[in-house]
N, C-alpha and C positions, 0 to 999 in steps of 0.2 A: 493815531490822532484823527479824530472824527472832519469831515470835513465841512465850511461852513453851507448851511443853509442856502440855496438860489433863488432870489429873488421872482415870486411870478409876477412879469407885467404883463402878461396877454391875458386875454380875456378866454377862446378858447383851445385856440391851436398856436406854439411858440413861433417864431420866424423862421423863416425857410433860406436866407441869403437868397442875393441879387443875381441877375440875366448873367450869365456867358453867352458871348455871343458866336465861338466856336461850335456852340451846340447847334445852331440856326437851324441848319437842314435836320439834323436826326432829330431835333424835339417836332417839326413838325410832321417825322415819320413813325415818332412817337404818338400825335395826336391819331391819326388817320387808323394805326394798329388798336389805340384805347376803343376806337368804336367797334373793333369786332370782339371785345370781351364779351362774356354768355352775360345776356342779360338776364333781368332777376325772374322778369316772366318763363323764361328758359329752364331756369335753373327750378322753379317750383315746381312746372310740369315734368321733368325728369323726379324730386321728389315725389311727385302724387301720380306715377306713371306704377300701373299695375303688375307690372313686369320688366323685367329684370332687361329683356329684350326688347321690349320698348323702347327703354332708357337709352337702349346701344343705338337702335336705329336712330333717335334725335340726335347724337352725338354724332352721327354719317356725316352729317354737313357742319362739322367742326376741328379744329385741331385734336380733338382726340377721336377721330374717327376711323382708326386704327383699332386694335386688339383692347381692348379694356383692359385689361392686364399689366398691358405694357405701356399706357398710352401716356399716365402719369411722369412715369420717368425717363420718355423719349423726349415727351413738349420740356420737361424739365431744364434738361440736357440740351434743348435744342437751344432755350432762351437764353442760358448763362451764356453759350457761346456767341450768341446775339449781341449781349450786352458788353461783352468784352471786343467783342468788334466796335457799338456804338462809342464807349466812353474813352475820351482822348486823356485820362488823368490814370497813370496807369499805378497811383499809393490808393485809390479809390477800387478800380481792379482787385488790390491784392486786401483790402480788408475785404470785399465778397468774397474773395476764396478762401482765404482764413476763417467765416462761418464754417468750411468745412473741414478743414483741419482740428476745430474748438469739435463741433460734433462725433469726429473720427476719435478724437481722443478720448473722449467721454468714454466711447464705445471701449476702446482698446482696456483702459482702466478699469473698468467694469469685467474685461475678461480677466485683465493681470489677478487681481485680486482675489477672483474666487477661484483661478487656476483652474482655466477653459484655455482651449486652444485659440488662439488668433483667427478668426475667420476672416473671410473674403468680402463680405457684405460693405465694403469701404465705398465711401462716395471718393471719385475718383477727379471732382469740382474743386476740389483742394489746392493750396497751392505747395504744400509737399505730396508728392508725387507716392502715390498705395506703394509700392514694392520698397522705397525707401522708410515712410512709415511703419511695414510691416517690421522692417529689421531691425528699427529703433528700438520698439516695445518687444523685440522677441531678446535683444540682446540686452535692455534695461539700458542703453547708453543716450540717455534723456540730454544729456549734454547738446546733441547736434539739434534740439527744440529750439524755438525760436524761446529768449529767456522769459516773455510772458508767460509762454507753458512751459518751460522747465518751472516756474514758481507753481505753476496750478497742479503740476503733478507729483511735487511735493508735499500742496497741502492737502490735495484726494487722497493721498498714500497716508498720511500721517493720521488724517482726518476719520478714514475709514477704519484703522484699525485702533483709533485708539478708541470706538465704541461697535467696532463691528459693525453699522448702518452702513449700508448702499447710498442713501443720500447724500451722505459729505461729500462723496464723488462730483455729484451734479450742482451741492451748492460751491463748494470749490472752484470748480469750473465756468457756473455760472458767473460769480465773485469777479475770477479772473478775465473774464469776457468780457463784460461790462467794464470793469476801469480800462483796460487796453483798448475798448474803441470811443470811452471819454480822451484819454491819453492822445491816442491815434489822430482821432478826428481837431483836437486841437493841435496840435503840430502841423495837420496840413491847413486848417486853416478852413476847413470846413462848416458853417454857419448851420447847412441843412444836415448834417450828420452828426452833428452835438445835439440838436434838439432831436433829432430822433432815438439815438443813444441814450435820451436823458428819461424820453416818452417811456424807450422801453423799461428802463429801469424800475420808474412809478408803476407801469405796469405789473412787472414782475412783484414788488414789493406788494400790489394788490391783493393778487391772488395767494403769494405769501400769506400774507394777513388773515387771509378767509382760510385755508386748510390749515393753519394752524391753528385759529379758532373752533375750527369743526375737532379735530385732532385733541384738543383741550391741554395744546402745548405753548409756554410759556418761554418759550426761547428766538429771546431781539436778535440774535448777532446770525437769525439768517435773512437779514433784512440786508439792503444794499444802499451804499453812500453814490452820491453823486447824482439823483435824481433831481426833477422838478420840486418835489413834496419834499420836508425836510423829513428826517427815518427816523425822529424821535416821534413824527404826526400816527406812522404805521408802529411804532411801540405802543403808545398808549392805545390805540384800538385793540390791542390784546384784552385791553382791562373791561372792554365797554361789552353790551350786547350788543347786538345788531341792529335792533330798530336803532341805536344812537350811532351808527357807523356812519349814515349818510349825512347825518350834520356835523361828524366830525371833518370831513372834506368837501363842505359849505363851502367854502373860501377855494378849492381849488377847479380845476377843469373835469373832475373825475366824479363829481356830486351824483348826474345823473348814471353814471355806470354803476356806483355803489347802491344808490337808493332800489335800481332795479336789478342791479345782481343779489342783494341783500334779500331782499322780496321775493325774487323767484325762490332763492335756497330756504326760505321760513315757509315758502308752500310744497315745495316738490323735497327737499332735499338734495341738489341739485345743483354744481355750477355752472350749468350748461350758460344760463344767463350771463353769466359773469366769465365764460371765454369767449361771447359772441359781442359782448360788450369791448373787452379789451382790443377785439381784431377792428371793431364797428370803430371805434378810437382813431387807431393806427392808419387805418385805412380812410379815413377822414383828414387825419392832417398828410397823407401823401395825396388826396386830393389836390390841399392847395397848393401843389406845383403847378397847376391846371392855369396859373392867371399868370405865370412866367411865361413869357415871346419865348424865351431859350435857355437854357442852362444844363448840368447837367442834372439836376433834378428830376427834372420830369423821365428823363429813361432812368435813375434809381426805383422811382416811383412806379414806372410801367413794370420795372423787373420783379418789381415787391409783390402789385398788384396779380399779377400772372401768375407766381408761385401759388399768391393765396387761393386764384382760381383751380390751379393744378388741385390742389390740397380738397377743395369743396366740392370737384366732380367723386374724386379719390372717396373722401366720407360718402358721398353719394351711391357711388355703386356697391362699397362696402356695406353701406344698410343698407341697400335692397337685397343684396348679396344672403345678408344672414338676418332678413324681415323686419327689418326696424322700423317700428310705427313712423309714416311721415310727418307726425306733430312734432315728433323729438325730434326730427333732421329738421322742419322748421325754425323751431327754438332755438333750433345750434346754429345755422344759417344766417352768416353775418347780413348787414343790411351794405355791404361796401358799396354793392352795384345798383345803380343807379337806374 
């Protein structure tokens, strides 16, 4: 049964729920941490730096001033632990570590199937514990899954082989992610974690939209229910070209990500526009936690924000790594930072 349609009443970012005041002190240790984020002048000079070793010595006097290598997935590792220190809501806790249990699975799935060995590469941020994961997917006893993923690896399994694509996998997965933290997040009651759930979804449904458009594939049901945008708005844009995509989401928040993701991919071929647009989004309404005295928002919002940063030194050294023109790491270079 499809479900109905949500109402948008915000103009461009949805509400975020009201102050906790248990947060008092950590959100303003929150504040004081947001101002050492890599600024965006930082961040361009490591893009336009002519050397690879360059790039490292500006990074000396920062959190990743450590091994470039490893630097990524030490600050990574360092903040989830942070943030499970900070936040006193410990069902809020266990949907962040469940992002990595959904990821681990993906992965695992992906080996079941083509009948690969199980590897070790497991983020170990989950909250099923790597050694007991391993032995789930080694003995197929999906039973001891939490029953949201007993459902998704059902229909990856089924999904995958009943056309042989690798993708059913990830839209499977995807599918079950998204309704379990709309599911999630209304049970506890969570105001700032429904609209961002709902964000992501419209999101995801975006970029849907656009590669299967480029793709020249006609198939709605990998579109997802429960977002802002109703999922019959991203079916009919199958039928349109692109110059008429951005006035079909006139009426929503998303006008200008489409008009300029739309425009880069009809000049370059390209969605580089349109994943810097999504993050440029995302990263915009976890700003507005920024005008909350206290809650737990705003350390959601700094843990998001830090990852994304992880993520952008990561592509950073990666193209210098293997000479990627700096226009294309600018173009991809969200605007989050301020």
């Amino acid at each position: 049964m499809n479900a109905e349609p949500v109402l948008i009443d915000f103009y461009r970012y949805p509400p975020i729920g009201t102050e906790d005041w248990r947060y008092a002190y950590t959100t303003a240790t929150i504040r004081a941490l947001e101002m050492q984020l890599l600024s965006r002048a930082l961040l361009s000079d490591l893009i336009n730096a002519d050397r690879f070793e360059a790039v490292a010595e500006m990074l000396s006097q920062t959190d990743y001033a450590i091994s470039p290598q490893t630097a990524d997935g030490e600050c990574r590792s360092r903040i989830r632990r942070q943030f499970v220190h900070w936040m006193l809501d410990p069902e809020i806790v266990r949907m962040f570590r469940c992002r990595e249990d959904f990821a681990n699975m993906r992965l695992a799935l992906r080996r079941v199937v083509i009948d690969r060995p199980l590897g070790t590469d497991y983020s170990s941020d989950g909250a099923i514990a790597i050694e007991e994961f391993e032995e789930i997917f080694q003995e197929e006893n999906y039973e001891r899954l939490p029953e949201c993923m007993q459902e998704a690896v059902e229909a990856a399994v089924l999904g995958y082989y009943k056309n042989k694509d690798i993708r059913e996998i990830d839209y499977a997965i995807d599918r079950a992610q998204a309704l379990w933290r709309i599911q999630r997040y209304k049970e506890i009651g969570s105001e700032f974690g429904l609209s961002m759930s709902r964000i992501r979804i419209d999101l995801y449904n975006l970029r849907t939209l656009m590669r299967l458009k480029f793709a020249e594939r006609d198939e709605s049901t990998y579109f997802l229910h429960e977002g802002f945008v109703e999922r019959d708005r991203f079916v009919q844009g199958l039928d349109l070209n692109y110059d008429s995509l951005a006035a079909l989401f006139f009426a929503t928040p998303y006008f200008e990500l489409v008009e300029e993701g739309t425009r880069y991919f009809r000049d370059r071929q390209s969605f580089l526009a349109l994943e810097r647009g999504c993050e440029d989004y995302l990263m915009g309404f976890l700003k507005t936690t920024r005008y909350l005295i206290a809650g737990c928002q705003p350390v959601i919002a700094y843990l998001l924000m830090k990852e994304a940063e992880i993520r952008t030194v990561r592509m950073i050294l990666t193209g210098k790594k293997n000479g990627l023109e700096p226009s294309l790491m600018m173009d991809r270079l969200g605007a989050w930072i301020e």
